[in-house]
C-alpha angles and dihedrals in degrees: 000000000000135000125214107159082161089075092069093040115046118013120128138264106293106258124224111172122242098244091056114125116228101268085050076044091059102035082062096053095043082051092045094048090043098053097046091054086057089245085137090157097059087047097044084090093050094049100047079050097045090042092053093041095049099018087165092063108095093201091062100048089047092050093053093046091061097042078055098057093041089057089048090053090061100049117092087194114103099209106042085046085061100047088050089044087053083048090055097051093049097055092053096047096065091041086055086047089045078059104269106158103170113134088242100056093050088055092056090038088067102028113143102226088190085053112115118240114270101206124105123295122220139002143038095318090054089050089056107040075055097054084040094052095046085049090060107039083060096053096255102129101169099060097045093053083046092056092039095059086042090057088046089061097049091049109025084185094045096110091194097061101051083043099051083044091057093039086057102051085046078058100061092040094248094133094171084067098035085056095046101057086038083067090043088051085040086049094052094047117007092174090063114094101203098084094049102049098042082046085053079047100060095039091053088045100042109003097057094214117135089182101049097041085047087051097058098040087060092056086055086070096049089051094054110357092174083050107103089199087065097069102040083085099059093030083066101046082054095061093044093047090042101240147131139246118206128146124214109291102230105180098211124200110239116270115261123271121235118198107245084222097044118035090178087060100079113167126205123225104206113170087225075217104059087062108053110121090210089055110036113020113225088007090127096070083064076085086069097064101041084049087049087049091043102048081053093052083057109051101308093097100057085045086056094041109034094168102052121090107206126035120259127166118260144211077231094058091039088049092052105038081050096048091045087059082057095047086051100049100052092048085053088043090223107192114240089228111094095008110134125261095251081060104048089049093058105045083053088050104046090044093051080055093235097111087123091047087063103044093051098045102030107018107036130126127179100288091049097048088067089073091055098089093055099042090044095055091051102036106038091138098047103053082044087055096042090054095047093049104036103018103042116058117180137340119104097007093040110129115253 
């Protein structure tokens, strides 16, 4: 059903407030021994009970999310699998609201209990991510990777498989083998972001390497930018290094209006501020790019995609109302001092040649969005190498 290797490799350490007596003392620690064992079943008890008596510990609530979902594994009734699969949400939920940020937790936290499984249907390779799945709900993982490479076997396209390979051997701290099924997964499907980001998992929590696990939680984000999973990874690296991540700020005019009645009538929202030369240096040529919108909005945009039927807006018209505020501010040979910021951005990024980048990671909408599957398969590198240089400030290349 789900799948929180997480739960077994980075919790915390276990929590037993300072005013228990001794047999609250002990029902901690039984709790403690027997999750970390990955006998989530027998501690399932200790946890609901810990988790009424102390509702404000996280750790608690966590820990009782994932003995939930392990019981749930092991039902083969739908409907008492979905009650303890509500349980479980709930009781991430409030550990995500107690201030649980871990990439697993999230996941349970919003998790769809009326979504349909996802696993293969069907055939050898379903029979054994099922016998897999049951394995590692109970702790034996083993067993699980065994099944899931058997499954794998059985479906060399089946992504799960190669993933949950890859999530049980995590489990038992074998990283070499962890990594090595993360690339299989990666192999089958390079544009999901899952196996990326639990490989850049394993390599922040065994492999002791800042530089390789950010690497590959960037590559998450390539993968699914508009994912918000994608960036829980990094998100979290960040934390732990002790960086930021920030993208170049671009102050953009609004996008022209067009009348509803009248599609010919396109008005032009200019802050009358925002262009005066005294004030802000070079902030005329920001006429430039209401005027480029504005001429797509008219009939460029079926002149630039003869085959669409309706207008959106595009990474090709971003690319080229943006360029054109270049074009403006070097004829006018605007200086670079007291030009404001949205100006100086986007001189660095065009001349570092990763404007697009930028539109399609930072400055995107809907339309926009719809470009990202071409770019990305030609220009991999390239997003990977934006966000390392303008996303991610600091941590482990920050200067001493």
């Amino acid at each position: 059903m789900l799948r929180w290797i997480a739960g077994v490799c980075l919790c915390a350490a276990i929590a037993c407030p300072i005013w228990a007596g001794q047999a609250m003392v002990n029902e901690v620690g039984q709790a403690n021994e027997l999750f970390k064992a990955g006998k989530k079943l027998e501690a399932l008890p200790l946890y609901e009970d810990l988790a009424k008596t102390y509702p404000d510990e996280m750790i608690y609530q966590e820990r009782l999310a994932s003995c939930l979902d392990a019981e749930a594994e092991q039902t083969n009734d739908p409907a008492q699998a979905k009650a303890l699969l509500t349980r479980m949400r709930d009781a991430a939920r409030r550990a995500v609201q107690l201030g649980e940020t871990a990439n697993f937790v999230q996941d349970m936290a919003n998790f769809d209990v009326d979504a349909p499984e996802t696993l293969a249907q069907g055939g050898s390779a379903a029979a054994l991510m099922q016998e897999a799945e049951k394995a590692f709900a109970a702790g034996d993982y083993p067993t699980a990777e065994a099944k899931y490479v058997a499954a794998a076997a059985a479906d060399p396209h089946l992504y799960e498989a190669a993933l949950y390979a890859g999530d049980a051997a995590y489990a038992q701290h074998d990283l070499p083998t962890a990594a090595q099924w993360f690339a299989k997964a990666i192999a089958i499907d390079p544009n999901r972001e899952t196996a990326y980001r639990y490989w850049g998992d394993a390599i922040l929590q065994y492999g002791n390497d800042a530089e390789a696990a950010k690497n590959k939680f960037i590559d998450a984000i390539v993968a699914e930018p508009y994912n918000k999973y994608s960036w829980q990874g990094l998100q979290q690296w960040a934390v732990r290094q002790k960086a930021v991540l920030m993208s170049p700020e671009i102050d953009r005019p609004a996008a022209p209006v067009v009348d509803p009645k009248n599609p010919k009538n396109i008005t032009i929202n200019i802050d009358p501020d925002t262009t005066d030369e005294k004030k802000h240096p070079g902030g005329a040529a920001w006429m430039g790019y209401s005027l480029c919108r504005a001429n797509y909005r008219g009939d460029q945009f079926t002149k630039a995609f003869p085959n669409e039927k309706e207008y959106r807006h595009s990474l090709k018209e971003e690319d080229e109302c943006l360029t054109d505020v270049l074009a403006i501010v070097r004829e006018t040979k605007t200086k670079s001092e007291g030009m404001d910021e949205s100006l100086r951005n986007l001189l660095e990024l065009y001349d570092a040649g990763m404007l697009d980048c930028w539109i399609l990671i930072n400055g995107a909408d809907q339309g926009i969005t719809q470009d990202y599957p071409t770019y990305r398969d030609a220009h991999r590198q390239l997003l990977h190498d934006y966000l390392a240089r303008f996303v991610v400030h600091g941590g482990v290349n920050a200067p001493q």
